[in-house]
PDBQT receptor file of N, H, CA, C and O in Angstrom, charges set to zero:
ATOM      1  N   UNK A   1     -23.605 -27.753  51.839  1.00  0.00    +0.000 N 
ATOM      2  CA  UNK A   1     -22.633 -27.102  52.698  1.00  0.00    +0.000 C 
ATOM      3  C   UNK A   1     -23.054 -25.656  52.941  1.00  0.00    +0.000 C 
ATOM      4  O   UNK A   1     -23.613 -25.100  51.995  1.00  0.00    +0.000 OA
ATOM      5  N   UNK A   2     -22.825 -24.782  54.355  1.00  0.00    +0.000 N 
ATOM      6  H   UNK A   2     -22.372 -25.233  55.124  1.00  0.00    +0.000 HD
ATOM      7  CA  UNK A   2     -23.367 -23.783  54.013  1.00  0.00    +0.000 C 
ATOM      8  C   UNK A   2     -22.216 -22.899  53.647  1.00  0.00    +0.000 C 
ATOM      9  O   UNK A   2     -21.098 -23.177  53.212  1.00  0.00    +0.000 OA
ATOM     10  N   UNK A   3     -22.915 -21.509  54.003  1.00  0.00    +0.000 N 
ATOM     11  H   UNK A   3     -23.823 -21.283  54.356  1.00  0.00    +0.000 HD
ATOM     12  CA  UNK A   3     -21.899 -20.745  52.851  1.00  0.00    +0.000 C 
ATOM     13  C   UNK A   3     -20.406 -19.994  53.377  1.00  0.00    +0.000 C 
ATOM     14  O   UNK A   3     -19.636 -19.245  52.775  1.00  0.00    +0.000 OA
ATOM     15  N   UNK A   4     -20.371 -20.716  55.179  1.00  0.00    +0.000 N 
ATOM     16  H   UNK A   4     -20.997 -21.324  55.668  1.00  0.00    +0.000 HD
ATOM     17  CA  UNK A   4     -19.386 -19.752  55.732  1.00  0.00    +0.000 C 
ATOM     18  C   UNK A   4     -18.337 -20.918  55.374  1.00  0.00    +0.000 C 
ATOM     19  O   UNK A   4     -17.247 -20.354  55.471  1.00  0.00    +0.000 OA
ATOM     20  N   UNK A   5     -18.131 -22.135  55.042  1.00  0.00    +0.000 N 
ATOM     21  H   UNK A   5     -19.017 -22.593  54.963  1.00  0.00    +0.000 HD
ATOM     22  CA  UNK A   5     -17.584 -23.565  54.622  1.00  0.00    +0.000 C 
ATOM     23  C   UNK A   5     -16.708 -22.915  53.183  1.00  0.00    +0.000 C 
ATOM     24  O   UNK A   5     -15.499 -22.963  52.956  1.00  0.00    +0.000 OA
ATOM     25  N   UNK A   6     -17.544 -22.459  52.556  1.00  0.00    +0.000 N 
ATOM     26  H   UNK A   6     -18.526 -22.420  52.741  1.00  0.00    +0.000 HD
ATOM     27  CA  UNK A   6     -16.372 -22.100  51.150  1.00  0.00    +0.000 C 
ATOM     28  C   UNK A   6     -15.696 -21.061  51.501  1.00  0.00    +0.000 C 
ATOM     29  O   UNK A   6     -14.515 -20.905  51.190  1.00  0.00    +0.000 OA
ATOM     30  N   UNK A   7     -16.518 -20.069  52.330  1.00  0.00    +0.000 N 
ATOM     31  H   UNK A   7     -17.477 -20.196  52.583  1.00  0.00    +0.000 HD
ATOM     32  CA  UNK A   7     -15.539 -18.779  52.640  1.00  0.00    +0.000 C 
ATOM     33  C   UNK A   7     -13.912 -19.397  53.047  1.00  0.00    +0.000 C 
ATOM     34  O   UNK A   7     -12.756 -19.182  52.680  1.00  0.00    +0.000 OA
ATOM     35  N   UNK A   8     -14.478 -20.101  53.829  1.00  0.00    +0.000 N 
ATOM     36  H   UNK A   8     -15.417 -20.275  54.127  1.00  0.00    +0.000 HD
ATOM     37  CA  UNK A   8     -13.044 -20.885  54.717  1.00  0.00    +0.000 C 
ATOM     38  C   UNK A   8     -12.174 -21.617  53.736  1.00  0.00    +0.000 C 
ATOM     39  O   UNK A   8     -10.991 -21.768  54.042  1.00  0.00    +0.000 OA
ATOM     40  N   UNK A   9     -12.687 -22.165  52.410  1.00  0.00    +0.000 N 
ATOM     41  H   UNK A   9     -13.648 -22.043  52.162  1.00  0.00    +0.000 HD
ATOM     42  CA  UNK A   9     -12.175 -23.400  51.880  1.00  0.00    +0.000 C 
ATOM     43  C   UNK A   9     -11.127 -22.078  50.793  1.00  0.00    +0.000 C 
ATOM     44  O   UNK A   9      -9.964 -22.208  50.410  1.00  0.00    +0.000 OA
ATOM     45  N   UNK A  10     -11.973 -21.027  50.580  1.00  0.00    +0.000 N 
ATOM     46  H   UNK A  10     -12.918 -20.921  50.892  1.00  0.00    +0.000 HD
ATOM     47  CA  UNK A  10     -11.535 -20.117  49.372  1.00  0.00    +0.000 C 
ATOM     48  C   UNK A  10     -10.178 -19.111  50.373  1.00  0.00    +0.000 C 
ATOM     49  O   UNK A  10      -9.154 -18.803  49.763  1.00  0.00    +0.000 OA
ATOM     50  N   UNK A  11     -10.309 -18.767  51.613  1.00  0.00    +0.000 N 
ATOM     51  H   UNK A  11     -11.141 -19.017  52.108  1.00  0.00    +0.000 HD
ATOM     52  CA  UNK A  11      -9.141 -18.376  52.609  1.00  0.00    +0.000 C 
ATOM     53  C   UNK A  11      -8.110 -19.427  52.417  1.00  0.00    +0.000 C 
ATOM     54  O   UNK A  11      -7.059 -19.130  51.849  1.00  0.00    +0.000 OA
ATOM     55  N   UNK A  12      -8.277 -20.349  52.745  1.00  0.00    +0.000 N 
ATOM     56  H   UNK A  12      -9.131 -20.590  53.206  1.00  0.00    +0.000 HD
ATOM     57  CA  UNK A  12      -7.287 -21.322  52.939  1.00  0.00    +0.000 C 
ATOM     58  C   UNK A  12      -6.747 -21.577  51.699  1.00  0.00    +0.000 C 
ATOM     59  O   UNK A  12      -5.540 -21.345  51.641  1.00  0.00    +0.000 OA
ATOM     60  N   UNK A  13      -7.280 -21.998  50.652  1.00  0.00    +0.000 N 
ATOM     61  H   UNK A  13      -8.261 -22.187  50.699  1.00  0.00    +0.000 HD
ATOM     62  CA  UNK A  13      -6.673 -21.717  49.107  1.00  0.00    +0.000 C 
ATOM     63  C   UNK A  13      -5.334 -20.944  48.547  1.00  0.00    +0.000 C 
ATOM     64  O   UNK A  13      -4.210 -21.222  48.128  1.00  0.00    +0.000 OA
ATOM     65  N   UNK A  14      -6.444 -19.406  48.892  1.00  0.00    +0.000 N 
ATOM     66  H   UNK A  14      -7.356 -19.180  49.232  1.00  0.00    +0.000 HD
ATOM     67  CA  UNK A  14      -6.003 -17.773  49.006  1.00  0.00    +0.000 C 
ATOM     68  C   UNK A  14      -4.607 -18.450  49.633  1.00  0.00    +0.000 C 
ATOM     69  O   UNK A  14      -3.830 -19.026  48.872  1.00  0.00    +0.000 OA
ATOM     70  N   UNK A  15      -4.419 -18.378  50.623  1.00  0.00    +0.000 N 
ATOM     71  H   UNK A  15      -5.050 -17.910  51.241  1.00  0.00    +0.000 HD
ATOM     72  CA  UNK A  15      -3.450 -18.666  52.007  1.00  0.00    +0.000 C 
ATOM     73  C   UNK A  15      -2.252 -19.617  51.323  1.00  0.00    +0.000 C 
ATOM     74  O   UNK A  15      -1.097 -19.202  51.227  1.00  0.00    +0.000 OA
ATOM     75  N   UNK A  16      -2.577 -20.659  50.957  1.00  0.00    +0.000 N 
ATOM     76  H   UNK A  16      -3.515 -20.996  51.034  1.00  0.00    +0.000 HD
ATOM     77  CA  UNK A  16      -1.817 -21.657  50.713  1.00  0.00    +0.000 C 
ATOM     78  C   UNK A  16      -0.968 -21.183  49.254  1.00  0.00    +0.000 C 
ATOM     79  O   UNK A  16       0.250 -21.049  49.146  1.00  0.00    +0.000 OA
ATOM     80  N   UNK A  17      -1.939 -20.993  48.263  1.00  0.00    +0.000 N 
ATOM     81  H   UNK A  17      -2.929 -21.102  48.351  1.00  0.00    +0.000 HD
ATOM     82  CA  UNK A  17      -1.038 -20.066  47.097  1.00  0.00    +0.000 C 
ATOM     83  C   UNK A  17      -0.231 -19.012  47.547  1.00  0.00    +0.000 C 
ATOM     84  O   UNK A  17       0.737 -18.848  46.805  1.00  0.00    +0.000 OA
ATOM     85  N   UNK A  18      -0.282 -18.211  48.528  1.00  0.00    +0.000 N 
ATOM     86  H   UNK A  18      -1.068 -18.343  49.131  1.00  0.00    +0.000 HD
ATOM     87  CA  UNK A  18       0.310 -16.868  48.821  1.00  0.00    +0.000 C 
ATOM     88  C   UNK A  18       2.107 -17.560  49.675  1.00  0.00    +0.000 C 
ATOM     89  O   UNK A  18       3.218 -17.042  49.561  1.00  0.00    +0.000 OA
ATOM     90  N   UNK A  19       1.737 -18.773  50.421  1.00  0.00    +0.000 N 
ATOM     91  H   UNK A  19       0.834 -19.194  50.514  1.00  0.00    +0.000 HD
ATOM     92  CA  UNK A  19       2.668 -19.109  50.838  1.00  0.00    +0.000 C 
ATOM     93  C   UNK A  19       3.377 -19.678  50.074  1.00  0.00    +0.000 C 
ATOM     94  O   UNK A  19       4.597 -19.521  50.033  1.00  0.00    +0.000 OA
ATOM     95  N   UNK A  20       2.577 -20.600  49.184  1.00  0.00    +0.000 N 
ATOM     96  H   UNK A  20       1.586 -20.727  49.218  1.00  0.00    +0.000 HD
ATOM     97  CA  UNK A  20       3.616 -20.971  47.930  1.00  0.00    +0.000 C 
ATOM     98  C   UNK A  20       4.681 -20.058  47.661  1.00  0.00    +0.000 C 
ATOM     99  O   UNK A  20       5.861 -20.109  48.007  1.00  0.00    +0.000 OA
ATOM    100  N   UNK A  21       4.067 -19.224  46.991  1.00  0.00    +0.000 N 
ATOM    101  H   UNK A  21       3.109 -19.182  46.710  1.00  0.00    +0.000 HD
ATOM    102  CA  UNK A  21       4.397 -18.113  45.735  1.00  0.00    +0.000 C 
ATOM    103  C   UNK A  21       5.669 -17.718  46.949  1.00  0.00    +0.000 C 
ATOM    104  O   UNK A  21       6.787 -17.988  46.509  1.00  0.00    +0.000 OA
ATOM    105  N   UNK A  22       5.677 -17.208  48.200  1.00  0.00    +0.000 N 
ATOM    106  H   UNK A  22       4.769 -16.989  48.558  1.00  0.00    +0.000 HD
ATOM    107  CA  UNK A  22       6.362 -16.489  48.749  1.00  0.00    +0.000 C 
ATOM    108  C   UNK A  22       8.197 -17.513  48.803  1.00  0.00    +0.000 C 
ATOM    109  O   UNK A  22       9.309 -17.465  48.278  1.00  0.00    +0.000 OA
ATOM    110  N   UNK A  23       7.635 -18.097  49.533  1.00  0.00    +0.000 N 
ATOM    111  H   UNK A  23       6.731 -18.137  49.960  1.00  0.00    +0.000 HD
ATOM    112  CA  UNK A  23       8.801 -19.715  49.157  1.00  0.00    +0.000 C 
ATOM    113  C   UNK A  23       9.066 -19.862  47.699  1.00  0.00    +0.000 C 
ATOM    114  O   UNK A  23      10.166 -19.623  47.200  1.00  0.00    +0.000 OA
ATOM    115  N   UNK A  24       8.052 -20.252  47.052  1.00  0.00    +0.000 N 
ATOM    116  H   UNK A  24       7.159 -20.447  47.457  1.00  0.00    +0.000 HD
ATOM    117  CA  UNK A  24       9.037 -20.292  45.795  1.00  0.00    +0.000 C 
ATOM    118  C   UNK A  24      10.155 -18.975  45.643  1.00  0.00    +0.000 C 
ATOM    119  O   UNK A  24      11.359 -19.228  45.629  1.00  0.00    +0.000 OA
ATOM    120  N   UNK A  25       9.579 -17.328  45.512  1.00  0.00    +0.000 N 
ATOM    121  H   UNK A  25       8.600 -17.123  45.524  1.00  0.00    +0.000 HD
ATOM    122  CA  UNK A  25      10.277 -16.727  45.260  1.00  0.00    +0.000 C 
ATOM    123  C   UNK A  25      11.599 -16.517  46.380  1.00  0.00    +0.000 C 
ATOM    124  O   UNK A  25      12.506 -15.718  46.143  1.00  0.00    +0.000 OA
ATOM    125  N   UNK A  26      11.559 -17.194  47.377  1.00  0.00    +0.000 N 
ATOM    126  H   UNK A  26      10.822 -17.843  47.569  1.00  0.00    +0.000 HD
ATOM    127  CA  UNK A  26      12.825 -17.153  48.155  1.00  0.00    +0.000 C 
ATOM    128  C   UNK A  26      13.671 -17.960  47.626  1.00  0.00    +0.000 C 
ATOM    129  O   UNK A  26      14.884 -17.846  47.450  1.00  0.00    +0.000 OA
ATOM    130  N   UNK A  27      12.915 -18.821  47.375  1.00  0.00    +0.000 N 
ATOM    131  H   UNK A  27      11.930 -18.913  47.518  1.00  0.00    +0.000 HD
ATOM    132  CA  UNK A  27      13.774 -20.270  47.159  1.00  0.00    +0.000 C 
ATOM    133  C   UNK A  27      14.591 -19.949  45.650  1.00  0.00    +0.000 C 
ATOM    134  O   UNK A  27      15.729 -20.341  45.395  1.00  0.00    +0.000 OA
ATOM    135  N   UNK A  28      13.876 -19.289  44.900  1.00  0.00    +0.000 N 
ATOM    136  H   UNK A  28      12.951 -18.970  45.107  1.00  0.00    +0.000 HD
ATOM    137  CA  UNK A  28      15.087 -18.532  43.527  1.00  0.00    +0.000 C 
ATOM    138  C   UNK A  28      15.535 -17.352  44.296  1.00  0.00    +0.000 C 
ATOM    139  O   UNK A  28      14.835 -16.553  43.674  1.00  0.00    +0.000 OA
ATOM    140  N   UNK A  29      15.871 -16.947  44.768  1.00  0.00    +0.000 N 
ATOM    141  H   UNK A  29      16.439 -17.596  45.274  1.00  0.00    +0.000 HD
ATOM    142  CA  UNK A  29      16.182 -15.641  45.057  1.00  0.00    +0.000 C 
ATOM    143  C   UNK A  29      17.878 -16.344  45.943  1.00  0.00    +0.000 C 
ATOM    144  O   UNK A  29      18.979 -15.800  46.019  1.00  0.00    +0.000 OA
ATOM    145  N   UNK A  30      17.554 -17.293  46.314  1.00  0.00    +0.000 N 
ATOM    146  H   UNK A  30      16.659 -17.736  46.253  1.00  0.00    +0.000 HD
ATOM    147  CA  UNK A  30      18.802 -18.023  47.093  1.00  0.00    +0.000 C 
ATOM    148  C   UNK A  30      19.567 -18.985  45.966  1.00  0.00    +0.000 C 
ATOM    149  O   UNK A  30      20.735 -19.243  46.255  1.00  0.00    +0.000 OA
ATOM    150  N   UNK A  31      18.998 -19.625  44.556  1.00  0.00    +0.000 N 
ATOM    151  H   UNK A  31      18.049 -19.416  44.321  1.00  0.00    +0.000 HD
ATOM    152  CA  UNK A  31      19.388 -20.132  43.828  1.00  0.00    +0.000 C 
ATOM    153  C   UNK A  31      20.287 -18.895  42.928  1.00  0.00    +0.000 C 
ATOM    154  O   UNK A  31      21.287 -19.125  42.247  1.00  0.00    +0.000 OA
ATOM    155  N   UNK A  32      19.825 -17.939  43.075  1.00  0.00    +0.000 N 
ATOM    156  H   UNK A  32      19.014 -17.753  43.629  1.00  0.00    +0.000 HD
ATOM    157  CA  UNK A  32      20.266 -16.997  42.050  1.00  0.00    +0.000 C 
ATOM    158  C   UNK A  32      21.845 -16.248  42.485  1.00  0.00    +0.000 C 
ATOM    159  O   UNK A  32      22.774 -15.804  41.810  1.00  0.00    +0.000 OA
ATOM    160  N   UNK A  33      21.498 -16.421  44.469  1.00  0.00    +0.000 N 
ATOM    161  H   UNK A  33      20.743 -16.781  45.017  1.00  0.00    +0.000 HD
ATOM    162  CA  UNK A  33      22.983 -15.392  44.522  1.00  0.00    +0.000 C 
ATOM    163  C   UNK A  33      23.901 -16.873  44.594  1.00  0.00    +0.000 C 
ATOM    164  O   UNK A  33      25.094 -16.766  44.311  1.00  0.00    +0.000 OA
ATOM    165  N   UNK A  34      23.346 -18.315  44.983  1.00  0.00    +0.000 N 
ATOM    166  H   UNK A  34      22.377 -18.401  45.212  1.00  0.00    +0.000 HD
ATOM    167  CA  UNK A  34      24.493 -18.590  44.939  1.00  0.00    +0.000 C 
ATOM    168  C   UNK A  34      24.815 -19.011  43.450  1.00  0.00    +0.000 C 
ATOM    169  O   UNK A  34      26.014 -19.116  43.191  1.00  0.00    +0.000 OA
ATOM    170  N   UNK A  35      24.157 -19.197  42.708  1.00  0.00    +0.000 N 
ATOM    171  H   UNK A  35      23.183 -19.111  42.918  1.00  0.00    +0.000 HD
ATOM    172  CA  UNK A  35      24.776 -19.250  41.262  1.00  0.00    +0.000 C 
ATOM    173  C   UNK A  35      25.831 -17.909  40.825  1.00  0.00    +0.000 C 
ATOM    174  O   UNK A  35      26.797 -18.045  40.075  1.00  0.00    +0.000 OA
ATOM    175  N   UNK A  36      25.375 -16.474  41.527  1.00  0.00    +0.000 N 
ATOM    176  H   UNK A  36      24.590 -16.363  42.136  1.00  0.00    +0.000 HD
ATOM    177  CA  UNK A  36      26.359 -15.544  41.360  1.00  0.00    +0.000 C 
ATOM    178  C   UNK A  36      28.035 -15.686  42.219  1.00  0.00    +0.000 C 
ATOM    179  O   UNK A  36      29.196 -15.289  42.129  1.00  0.00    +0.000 OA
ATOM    180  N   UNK A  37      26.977 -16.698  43.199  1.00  0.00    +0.000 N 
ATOM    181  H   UNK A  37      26.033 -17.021  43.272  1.00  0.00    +0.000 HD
ATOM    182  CA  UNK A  37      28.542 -17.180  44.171  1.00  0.00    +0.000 C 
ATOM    183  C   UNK A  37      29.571 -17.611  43.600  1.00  0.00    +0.000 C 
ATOM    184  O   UNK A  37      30.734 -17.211  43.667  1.00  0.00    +0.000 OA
ATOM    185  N   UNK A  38      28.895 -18.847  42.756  1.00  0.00    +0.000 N 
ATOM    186  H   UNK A  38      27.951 -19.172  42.701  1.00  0.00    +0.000 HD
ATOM    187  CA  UNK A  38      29.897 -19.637  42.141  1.00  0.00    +0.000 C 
ATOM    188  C   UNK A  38      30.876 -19.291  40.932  1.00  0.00    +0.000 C 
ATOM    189  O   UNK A  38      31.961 -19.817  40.684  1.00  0.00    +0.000 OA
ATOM    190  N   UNK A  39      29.868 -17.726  39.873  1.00  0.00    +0.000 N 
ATOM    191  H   UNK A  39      28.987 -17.298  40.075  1.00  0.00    +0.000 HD
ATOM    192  CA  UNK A  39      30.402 -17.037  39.512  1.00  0.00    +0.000 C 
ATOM    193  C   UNK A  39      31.746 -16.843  39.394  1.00  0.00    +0.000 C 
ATOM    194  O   UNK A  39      32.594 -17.336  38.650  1.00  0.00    +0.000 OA
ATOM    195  N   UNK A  40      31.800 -15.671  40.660  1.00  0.00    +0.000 N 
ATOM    196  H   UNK A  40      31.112 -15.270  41.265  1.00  0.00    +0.000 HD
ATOM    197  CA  UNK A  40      32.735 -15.120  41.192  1.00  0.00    +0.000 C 
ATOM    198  C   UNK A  40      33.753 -16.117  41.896  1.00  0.00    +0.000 C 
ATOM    199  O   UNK A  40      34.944 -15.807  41.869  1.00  0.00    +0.000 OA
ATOM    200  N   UNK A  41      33.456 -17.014  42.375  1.00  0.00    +0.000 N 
ATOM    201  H   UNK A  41      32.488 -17.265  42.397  1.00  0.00    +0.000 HD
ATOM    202  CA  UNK A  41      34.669 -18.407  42.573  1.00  0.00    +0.000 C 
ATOM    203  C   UNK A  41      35.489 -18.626  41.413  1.00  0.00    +0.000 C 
ATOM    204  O   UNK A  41      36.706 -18.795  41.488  1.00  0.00    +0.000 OA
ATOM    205  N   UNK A  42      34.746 -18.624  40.195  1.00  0.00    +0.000 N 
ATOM    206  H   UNK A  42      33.757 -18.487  40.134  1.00  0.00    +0.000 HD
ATOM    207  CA  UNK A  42      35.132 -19.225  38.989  1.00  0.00    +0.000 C 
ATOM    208  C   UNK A  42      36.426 -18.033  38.643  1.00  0.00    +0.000 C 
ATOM    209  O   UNK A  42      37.583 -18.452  38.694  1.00  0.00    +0.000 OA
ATOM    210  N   UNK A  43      36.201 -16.681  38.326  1.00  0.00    +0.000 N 
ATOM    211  H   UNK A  43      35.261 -16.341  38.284  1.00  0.00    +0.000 HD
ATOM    212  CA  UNK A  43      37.131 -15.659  38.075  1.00  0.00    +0.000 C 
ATOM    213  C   UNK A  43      38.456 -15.577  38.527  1.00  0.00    +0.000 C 
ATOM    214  O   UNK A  43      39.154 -14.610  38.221  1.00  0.00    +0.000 OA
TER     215      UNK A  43
């Protein structure tokens, strides 16, 4: 393979973890207020 093939394979990697990571941390960040939601329902 030549060598501009991993550049691309190691971007796309890069890329795909970064989008992870970003979603995951939304995705707690929305678990967290509504768990504070339900909280404050409870009081």
């Amino acid at each position: 393979m030549e060598w501009y093939w991993w550049v691309l394979i190691v971007i796309g990697v890069i890329a795909i973890g970064w989008l992870k990571l970003k979603l995951f941390s939304a995705w707690q960040a929305k678990r967290k207020a509504q768990a504070e939601r339900i909280e404050e329902d409870d009081e």
